[in-house]
Biopython code that builds the backbone (N, CA, C, O; Angstrom):
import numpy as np
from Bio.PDB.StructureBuilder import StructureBuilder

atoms = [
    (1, "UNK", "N", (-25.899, -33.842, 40.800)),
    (1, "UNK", "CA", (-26.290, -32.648, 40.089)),
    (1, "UNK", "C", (-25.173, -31.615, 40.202)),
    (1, "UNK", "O", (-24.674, -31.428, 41.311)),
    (2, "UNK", "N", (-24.769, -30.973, 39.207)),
    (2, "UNK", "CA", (-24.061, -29.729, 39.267)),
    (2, "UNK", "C", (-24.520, -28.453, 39.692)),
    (2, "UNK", "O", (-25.640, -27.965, 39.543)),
    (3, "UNK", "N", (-23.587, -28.010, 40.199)),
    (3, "UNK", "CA", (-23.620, -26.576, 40.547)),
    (3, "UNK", "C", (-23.322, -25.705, 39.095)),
    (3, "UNK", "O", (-22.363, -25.891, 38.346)),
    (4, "UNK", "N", (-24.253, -24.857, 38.943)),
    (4, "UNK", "CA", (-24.139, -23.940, 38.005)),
    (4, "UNK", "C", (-22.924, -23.006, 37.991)),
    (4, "UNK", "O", (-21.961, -23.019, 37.225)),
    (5, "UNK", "N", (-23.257, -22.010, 39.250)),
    (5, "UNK", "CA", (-22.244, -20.855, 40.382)),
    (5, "UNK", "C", (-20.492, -21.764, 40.540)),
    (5, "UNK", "O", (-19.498, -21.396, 41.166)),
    (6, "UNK", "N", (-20.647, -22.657, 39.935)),
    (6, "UNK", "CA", (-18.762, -23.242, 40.466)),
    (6, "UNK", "C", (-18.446, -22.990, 39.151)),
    (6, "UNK", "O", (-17.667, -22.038, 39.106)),
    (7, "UNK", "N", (-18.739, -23.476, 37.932)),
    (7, "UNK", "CA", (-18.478, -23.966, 37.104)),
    (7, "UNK", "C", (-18.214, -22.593, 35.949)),
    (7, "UNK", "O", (-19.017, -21.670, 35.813)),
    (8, "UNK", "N", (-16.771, -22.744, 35.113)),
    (8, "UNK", "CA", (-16.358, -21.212, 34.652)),
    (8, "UNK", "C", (-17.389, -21.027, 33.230)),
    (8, "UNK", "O", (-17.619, -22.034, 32.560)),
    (9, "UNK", "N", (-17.766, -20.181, 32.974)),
    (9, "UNK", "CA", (-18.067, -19.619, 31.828)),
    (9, "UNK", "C", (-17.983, -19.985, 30.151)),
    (9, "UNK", "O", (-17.115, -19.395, 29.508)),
    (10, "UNK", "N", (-18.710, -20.771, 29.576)),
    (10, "UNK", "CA", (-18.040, -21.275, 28.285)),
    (10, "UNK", "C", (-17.224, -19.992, 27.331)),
    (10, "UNK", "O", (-17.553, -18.807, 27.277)),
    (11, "UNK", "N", (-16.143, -20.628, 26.672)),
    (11, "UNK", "CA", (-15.460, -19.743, 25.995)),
    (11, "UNK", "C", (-16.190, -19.899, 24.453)),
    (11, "UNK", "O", (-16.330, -20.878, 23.720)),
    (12, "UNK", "N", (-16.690, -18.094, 24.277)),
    (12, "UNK", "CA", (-17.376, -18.198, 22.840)),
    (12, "UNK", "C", (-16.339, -17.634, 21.655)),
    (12, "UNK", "O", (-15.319, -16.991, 21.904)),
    (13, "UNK", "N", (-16.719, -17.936, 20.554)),
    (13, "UNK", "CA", (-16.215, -17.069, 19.726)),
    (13, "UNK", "C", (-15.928, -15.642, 19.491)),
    (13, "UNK", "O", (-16.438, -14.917, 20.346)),
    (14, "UNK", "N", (-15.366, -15.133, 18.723)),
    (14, "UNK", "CA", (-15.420, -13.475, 18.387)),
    (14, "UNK", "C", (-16.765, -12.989, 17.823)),
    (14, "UNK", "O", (-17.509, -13.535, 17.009)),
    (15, "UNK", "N", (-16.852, -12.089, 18.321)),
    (15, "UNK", "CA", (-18.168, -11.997, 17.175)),
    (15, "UNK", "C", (-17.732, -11.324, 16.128)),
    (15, "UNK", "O", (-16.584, -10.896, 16.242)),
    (16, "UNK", "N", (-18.528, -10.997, 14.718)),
    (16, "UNK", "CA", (-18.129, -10.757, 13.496)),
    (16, "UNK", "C", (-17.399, -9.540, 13.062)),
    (16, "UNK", "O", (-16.453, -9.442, 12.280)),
    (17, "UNK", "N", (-18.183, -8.424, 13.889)),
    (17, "UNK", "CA", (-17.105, -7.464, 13.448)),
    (17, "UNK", "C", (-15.444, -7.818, 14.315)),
    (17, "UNK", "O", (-14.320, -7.666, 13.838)),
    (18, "UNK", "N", (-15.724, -8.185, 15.327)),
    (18, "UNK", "CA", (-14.218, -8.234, 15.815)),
    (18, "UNK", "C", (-13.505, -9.445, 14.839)),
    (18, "UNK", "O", (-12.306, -9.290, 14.609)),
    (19, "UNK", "N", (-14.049, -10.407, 14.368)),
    (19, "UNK", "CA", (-13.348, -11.191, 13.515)),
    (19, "UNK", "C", (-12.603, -10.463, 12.504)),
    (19, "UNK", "O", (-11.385, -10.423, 12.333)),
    (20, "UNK", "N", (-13.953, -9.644, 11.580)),
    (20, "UNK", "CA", (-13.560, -8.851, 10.493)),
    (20, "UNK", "C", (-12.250, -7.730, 10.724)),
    (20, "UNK", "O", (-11.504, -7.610, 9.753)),
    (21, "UNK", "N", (-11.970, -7.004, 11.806)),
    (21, "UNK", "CA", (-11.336, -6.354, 12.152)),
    (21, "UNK", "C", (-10.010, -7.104, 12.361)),
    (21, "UNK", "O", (-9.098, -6.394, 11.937)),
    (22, "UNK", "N", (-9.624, -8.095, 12.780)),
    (22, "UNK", "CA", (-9.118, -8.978, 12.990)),
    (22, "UNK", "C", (-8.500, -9.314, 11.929)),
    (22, "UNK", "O", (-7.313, -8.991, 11.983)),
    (23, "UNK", "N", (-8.877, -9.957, 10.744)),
    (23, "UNK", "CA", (-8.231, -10.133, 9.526)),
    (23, "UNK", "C", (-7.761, -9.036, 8.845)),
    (23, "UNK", "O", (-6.707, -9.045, 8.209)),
    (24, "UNK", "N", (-8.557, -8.009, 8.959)),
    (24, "UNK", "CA", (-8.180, -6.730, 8.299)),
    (24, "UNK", "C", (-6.650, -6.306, 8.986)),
    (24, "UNK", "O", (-5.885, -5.802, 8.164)),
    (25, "UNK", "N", (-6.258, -6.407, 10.003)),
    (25, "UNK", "CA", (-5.060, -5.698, 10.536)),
    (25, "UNK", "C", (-4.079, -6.708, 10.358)),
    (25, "UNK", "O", (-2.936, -6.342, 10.631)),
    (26, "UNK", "N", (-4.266, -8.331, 9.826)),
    (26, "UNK", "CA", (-3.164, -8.882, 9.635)),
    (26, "UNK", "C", (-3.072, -9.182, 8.109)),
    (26, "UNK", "O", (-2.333, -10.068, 7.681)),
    (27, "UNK", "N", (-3.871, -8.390, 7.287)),
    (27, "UNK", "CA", (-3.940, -8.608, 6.024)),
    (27, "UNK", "C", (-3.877, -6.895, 5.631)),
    (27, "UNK", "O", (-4.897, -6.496, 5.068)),
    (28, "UNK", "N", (-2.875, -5.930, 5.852)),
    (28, "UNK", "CA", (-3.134, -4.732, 5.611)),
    (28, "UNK", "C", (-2.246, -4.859, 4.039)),
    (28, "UNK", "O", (-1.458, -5.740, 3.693)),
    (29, "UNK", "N", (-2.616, -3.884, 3.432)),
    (29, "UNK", "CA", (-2.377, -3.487, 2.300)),
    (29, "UNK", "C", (-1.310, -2.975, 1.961)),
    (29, "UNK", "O", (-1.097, -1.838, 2.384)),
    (30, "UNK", "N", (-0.209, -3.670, 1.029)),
    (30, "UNK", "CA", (1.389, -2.702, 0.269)),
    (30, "UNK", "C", (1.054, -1.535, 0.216)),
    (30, "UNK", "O", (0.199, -0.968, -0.464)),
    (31, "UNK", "N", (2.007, -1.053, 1.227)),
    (31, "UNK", "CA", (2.211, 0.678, 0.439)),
    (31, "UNK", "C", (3.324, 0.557, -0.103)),
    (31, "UNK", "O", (3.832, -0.530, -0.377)),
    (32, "UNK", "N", (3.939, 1.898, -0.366)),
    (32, "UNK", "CA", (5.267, 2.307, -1.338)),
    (32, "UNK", "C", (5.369, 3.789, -1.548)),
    (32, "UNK", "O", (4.478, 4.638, -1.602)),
    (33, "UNK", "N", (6.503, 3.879, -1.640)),
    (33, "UNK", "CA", (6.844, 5.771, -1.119)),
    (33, "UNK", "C", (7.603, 5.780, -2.349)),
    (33, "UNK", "O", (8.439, 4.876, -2.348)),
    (34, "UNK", "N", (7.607, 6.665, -3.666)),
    (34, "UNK", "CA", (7.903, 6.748, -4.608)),
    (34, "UNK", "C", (7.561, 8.545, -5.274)),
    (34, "UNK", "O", (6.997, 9.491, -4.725)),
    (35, "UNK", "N", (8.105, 8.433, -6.459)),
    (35, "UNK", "CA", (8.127, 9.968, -7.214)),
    (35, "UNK", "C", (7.676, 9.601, -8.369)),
    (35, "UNK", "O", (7.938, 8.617, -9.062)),
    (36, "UNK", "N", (6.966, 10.489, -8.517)),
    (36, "UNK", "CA", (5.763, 11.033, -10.100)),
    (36, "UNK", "C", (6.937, 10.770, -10.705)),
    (36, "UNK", "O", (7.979, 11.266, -10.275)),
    (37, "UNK", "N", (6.907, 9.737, -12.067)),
    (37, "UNK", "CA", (7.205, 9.887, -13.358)),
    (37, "UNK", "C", (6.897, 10.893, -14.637)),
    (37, "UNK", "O", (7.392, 11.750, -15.369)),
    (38, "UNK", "N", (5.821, 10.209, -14.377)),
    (38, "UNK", "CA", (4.937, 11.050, -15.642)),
    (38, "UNK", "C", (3.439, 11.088, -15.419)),
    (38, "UNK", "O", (2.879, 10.018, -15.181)),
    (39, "UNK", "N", (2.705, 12.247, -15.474)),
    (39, "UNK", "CA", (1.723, 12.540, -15.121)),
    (39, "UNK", "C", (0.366, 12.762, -16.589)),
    (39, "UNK", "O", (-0.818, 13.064, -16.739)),
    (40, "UNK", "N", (1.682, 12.328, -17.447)),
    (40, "UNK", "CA", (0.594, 12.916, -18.820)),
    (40, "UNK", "C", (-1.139, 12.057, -19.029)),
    (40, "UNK", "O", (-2.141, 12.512, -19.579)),
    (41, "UNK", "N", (-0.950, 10.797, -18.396)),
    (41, "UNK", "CA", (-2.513, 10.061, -18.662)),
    (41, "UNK", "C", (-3.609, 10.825, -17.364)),
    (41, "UNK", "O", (-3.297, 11.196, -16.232)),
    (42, "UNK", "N", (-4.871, 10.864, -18.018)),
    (42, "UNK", "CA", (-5.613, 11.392, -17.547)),
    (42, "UNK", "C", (-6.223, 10.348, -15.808)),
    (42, "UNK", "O", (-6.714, 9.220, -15.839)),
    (43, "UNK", "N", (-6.016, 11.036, -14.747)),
    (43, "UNK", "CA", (-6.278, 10.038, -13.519)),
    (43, "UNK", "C", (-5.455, 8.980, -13.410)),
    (43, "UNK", "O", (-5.910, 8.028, -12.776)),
    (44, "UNK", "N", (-4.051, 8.850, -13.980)),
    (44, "UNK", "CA", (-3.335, 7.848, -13.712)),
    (44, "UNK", "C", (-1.769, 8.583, -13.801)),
    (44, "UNK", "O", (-1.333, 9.395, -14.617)),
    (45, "UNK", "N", (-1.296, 8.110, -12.921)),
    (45, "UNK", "CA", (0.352, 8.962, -12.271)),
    (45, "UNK", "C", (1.284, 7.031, -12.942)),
    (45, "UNK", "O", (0.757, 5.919, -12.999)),
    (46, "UNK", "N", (2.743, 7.461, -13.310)),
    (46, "UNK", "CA", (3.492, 6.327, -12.746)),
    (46, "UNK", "C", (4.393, 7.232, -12.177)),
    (46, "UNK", "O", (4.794, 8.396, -12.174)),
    (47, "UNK", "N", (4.547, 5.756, -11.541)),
    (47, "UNK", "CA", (5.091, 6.184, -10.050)),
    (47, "UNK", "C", (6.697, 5.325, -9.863)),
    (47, "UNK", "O", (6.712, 4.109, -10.048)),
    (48, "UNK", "N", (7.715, 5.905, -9.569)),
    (48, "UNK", "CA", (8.933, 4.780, -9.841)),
    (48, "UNK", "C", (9.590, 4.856, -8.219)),
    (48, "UNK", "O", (9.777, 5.928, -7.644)),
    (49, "UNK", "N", (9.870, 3.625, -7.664)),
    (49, "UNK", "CA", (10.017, 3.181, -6.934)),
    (49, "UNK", "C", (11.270, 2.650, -6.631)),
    (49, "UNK", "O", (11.416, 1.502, -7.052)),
    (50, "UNK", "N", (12.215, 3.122, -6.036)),
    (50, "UNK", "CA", (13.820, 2.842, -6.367)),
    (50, "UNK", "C", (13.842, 1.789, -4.372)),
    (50, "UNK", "O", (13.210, 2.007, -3.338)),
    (51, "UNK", "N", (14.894, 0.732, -4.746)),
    (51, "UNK", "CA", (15.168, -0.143, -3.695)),
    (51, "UNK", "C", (16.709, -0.597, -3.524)),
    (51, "UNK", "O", (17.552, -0.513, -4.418)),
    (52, "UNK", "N", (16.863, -0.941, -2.617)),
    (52, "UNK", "CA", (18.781, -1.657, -2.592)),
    (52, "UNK", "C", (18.437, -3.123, -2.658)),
    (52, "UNK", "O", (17.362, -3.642, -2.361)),
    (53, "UNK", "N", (19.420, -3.639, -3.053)),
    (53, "UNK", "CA", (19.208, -4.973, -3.815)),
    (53, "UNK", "C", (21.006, -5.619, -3.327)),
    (53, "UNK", "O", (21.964, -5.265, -4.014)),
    (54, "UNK", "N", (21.125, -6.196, -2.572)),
    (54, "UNK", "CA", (22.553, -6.621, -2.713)),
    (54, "UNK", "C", (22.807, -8.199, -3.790)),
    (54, "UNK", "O", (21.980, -9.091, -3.980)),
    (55, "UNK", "N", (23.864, -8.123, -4.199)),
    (55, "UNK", "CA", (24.389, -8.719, -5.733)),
    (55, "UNK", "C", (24.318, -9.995, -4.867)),
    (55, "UNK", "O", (24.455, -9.842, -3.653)),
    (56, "UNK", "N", (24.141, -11.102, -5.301)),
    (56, "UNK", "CA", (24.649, -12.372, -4.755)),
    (56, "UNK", "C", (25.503, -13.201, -4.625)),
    (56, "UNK", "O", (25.333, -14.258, -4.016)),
    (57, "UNK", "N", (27.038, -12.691, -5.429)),
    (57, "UNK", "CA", (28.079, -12.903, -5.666)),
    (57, "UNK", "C", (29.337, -12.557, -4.636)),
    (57, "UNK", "O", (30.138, -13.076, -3.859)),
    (58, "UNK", "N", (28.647, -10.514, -5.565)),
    (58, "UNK", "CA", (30.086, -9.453, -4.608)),
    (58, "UNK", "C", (29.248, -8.998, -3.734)),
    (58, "UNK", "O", (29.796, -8.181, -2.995)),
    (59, "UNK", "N", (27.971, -9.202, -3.458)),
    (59, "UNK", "CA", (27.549, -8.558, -2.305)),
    (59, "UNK", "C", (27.616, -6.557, -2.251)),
    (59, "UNK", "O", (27.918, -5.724, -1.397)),
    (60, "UNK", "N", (27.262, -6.532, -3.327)),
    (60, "UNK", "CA", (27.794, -4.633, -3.813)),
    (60, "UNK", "C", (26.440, -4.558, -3.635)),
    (60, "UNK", "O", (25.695, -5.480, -3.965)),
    (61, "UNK", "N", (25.936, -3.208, -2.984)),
    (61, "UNK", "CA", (24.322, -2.680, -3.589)),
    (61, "UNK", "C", (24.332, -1.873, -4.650)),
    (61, "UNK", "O", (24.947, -0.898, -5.081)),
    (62, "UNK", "N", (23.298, -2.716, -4.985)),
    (62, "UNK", "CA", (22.513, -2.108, -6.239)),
    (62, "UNK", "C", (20.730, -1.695, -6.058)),
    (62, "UNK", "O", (19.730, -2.274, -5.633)),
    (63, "UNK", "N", (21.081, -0.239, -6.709)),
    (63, "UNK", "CA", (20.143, 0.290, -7.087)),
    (63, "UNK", "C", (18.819, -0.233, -7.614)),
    (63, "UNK", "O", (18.452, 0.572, -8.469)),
    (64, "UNK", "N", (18.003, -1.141, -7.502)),
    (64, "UNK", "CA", (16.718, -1.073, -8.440)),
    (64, "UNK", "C", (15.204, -0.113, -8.278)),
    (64, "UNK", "O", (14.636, 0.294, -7.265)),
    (65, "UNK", "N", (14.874, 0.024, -9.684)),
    (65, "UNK", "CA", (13.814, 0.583, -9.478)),
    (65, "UNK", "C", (12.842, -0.184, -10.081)),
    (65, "UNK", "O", (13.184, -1.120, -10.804)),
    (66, "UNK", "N", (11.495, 0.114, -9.863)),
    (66, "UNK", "CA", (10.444, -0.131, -10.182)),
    (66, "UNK", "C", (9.453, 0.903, -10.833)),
    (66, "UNK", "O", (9.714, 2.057, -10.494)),
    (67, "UNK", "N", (8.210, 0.755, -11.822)),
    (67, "UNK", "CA", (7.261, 1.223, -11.958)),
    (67, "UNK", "C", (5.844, 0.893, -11.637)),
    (67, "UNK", "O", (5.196, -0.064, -12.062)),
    (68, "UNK", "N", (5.604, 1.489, -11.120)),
    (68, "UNK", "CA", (4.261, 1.420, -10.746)),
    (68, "UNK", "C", (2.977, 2.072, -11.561)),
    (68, "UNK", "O", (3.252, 3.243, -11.820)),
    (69, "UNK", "N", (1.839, 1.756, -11.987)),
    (69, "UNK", "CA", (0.830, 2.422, -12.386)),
    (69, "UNK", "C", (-0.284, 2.708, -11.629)),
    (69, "UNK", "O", (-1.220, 1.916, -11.515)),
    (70, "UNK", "N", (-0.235, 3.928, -11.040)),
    (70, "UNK", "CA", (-1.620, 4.383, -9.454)),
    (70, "UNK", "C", (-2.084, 5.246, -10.469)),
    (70, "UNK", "O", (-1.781, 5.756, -11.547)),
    (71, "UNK", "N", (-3.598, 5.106, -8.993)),
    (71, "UNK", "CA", (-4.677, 6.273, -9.801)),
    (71, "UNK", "C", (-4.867, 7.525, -9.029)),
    (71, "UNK", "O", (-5.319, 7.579, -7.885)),
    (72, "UNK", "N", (-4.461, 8.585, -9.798)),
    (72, "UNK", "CA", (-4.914, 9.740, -8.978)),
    (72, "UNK", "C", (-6.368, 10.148, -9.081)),
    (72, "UNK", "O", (-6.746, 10.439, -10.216)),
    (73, "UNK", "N", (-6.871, 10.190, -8.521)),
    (73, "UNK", "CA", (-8.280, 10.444, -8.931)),
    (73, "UNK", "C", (-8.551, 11.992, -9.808)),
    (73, "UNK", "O", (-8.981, 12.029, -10.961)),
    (74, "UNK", "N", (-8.190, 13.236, -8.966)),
    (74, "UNK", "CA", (-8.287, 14.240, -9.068)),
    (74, "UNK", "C", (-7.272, 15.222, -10.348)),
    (74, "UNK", "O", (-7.575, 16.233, -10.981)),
    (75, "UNK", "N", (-6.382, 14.633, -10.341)),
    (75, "UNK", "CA", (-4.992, 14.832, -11.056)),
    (75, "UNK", "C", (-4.151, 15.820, -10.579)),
    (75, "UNK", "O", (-3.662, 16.739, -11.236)),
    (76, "UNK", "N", (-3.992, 15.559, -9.268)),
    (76, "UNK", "CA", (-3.828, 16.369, -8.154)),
    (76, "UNK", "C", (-2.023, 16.544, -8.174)),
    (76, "UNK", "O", (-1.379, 17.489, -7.719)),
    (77, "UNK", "N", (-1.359, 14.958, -9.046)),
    (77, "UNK", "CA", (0.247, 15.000, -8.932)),
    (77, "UNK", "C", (0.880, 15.821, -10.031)),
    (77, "UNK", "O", (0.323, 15.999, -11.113)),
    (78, "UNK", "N", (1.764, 16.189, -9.796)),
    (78, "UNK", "CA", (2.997, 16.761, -11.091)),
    (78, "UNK", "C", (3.955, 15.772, -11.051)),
    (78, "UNK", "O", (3.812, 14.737, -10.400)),
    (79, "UNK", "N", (4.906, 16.031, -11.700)),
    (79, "UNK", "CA", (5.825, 15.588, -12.091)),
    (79, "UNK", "C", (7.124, 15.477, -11.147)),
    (79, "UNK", "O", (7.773, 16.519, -11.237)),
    (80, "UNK", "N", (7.559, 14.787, -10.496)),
    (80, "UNK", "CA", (8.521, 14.868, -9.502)),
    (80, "UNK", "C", (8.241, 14.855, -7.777)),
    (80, "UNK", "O", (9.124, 14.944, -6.925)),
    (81, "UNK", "N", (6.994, 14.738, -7.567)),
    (81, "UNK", "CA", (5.891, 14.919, -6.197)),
    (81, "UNK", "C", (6.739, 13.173, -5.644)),
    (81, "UNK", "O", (6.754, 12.102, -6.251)),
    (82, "UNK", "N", (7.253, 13.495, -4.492)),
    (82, "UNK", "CA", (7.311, 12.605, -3.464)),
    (82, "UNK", "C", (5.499, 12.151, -3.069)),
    (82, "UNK", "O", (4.563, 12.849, -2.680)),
    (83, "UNK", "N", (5.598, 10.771, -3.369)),
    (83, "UNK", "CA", (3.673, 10.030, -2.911)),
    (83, "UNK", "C", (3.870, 8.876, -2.327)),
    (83, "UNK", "O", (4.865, 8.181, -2.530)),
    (84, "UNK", "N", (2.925, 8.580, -1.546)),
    (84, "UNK", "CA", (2.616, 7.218, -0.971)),
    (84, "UNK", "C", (1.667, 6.777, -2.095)),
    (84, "UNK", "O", (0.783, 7.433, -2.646)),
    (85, "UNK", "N", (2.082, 5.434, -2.317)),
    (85, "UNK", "CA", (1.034, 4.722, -3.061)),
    (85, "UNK", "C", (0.327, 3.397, -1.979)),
    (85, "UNK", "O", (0.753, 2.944, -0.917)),
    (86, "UNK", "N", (-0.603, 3.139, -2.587)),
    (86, "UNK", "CA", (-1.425, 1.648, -1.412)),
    (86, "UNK", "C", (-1.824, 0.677, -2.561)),
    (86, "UNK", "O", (-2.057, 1.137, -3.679)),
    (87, "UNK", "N", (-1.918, -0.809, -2.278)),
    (87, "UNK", "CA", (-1.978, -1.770, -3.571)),
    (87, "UNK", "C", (-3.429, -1.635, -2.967)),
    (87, "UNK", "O", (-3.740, -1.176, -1.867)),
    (88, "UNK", "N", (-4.490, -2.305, -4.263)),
    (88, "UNK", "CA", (-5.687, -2.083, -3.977)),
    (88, "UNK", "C", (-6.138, -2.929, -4.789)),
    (88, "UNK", "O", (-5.295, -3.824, -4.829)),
    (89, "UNK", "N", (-7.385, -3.290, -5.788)),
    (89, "UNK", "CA", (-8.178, -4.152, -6.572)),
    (89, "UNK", "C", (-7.556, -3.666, -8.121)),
    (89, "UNK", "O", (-7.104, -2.559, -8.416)),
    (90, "UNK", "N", (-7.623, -4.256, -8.545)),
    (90, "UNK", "CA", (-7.331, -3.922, -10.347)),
    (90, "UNK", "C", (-8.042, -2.966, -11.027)),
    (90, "UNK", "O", (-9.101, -3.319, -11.545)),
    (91, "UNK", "N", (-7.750, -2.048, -11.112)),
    (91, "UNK", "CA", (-8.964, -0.401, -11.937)),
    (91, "UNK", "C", (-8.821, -1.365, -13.545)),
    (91, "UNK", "O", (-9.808, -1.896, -14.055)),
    (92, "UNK", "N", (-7.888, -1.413, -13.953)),
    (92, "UNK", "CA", (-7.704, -1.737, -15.525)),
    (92, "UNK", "C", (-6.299, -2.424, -15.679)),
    (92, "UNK", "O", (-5.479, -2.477, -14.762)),
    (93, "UNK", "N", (-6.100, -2.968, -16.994)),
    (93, "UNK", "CA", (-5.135, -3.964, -16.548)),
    (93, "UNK", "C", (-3.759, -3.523, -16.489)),
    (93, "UNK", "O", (-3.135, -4.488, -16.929)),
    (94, "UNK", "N", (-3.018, -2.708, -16.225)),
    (94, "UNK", "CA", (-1.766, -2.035, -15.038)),
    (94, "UNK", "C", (-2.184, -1.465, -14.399)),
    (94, "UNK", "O", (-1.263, -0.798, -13.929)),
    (95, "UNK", "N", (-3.175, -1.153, -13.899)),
    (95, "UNK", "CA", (-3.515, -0.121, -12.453)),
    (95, "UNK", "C", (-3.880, -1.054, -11.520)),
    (95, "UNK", "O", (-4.913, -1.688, -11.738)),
    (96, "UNK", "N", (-3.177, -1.297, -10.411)),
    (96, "UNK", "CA", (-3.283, -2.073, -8.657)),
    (96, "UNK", "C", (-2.821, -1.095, -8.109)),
    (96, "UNK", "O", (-2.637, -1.280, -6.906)),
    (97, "UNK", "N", (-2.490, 0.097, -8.555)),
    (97, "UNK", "CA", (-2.208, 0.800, -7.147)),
    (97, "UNK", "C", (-2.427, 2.468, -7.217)),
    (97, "UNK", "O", (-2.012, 3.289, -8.035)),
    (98, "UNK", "N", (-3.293, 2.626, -5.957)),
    (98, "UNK", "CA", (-3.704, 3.986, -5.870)),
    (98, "UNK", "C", (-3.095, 5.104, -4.923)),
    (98, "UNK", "O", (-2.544, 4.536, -3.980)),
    (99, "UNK", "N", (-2.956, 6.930, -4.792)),
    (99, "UNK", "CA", (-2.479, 7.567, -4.397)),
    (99, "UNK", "C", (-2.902, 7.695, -3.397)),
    (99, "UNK", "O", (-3.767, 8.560, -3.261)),
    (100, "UNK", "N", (-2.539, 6.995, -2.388)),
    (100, "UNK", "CA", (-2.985, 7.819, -1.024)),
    (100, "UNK", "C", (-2.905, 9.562, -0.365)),
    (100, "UNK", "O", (-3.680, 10.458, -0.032)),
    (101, "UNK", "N", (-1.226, 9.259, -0.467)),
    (101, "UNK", "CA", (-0.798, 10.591, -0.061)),
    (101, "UNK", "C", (-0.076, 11.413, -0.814)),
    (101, "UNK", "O", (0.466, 10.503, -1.441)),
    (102, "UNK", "N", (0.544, 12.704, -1.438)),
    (102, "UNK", "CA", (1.214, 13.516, -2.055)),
    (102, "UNK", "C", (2.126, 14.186, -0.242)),
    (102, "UNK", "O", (1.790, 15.008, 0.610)),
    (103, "UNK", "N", (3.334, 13.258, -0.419)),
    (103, "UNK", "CA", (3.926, 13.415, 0.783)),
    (103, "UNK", "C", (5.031, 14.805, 0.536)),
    (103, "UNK", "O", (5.405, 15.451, 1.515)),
    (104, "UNK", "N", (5.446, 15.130, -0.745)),
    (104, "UNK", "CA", (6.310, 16.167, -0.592)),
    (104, "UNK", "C", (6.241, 16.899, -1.965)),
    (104, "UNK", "O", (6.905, 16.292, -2.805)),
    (105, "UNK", "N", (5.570, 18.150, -2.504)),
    (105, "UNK", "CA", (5.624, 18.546, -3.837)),
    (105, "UNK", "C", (6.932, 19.062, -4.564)),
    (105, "UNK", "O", (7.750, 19.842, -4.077)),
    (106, "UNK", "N", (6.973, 18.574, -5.623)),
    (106, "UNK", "CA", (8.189, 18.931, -6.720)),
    (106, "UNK", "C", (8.219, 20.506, -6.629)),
    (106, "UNK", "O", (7.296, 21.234, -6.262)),
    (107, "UNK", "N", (9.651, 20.919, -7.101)),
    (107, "UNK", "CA", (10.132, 22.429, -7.360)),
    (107, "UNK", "C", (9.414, 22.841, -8.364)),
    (107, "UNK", "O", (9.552, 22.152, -9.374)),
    (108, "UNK", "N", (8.748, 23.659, -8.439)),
    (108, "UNK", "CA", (8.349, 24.202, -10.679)),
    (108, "UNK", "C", (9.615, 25.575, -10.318)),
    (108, "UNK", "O", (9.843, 26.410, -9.442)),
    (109, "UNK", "N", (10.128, 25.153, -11.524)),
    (109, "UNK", "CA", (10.980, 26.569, -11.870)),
    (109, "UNK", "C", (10.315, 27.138, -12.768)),
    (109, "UNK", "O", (10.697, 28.213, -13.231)),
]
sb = StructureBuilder()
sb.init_structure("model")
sb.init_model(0)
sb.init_chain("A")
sb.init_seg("    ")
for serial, (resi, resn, name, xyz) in enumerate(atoms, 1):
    if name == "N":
        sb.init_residue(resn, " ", resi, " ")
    sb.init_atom(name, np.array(xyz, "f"), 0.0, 1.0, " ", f" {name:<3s}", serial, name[0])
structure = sb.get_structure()
């Protein structure tokens, strides 16, 4: 017969929220730090996204940019606003990505 008291502890699983939590922090979400394009659509900012890119040849950097289509909810951006954007579910078909933050506001002259 075994002794209960010797014998170590079975190893259980996570339980669910710690699972859930778990995937969530190794599956976190694209951001992107970019400047208001154009603000003219109603709840929707683009957003352009500039990167270094070295050539594969001469090895020179190059400039690329990107556009992005986020949703402001509020219409809170202008035109030239340093923002964080976050990728998220599809609003409509170019919108995956929404405004988190308005990290630095444009000059108005």
């Amino acid at each position: 017969m075994t002794d209960t008291a010797t014998t170590p502890p079975a190893v259980t699983a996570p339980s669910g929220l710690a699972r859930t939590q778990e995937v969530h922090q190794q599956h976190r979400r694209a951001q992107k730090v970019g400047r208001v394009d154009s603000n003219k659509m109603d709840k929707t900012v683009v957003v352009t996204v500039d990167y270094v890119k070295r050539h594969p040849l001469y090895h020179k950097r190059m400039t690329r940019t990107s556009r992005f289509f986020a949703h402001d909810e509020n219409n809170l951006c202008n035109q030239g606003d340093l923002v964080r954007i976050e990728e998220i579910r599809p609003l409509s078909k170019q919108k995956r990505w929404i405004v988190r933050e308005i990290m630095e506001r444009a000059v108005q002259v």
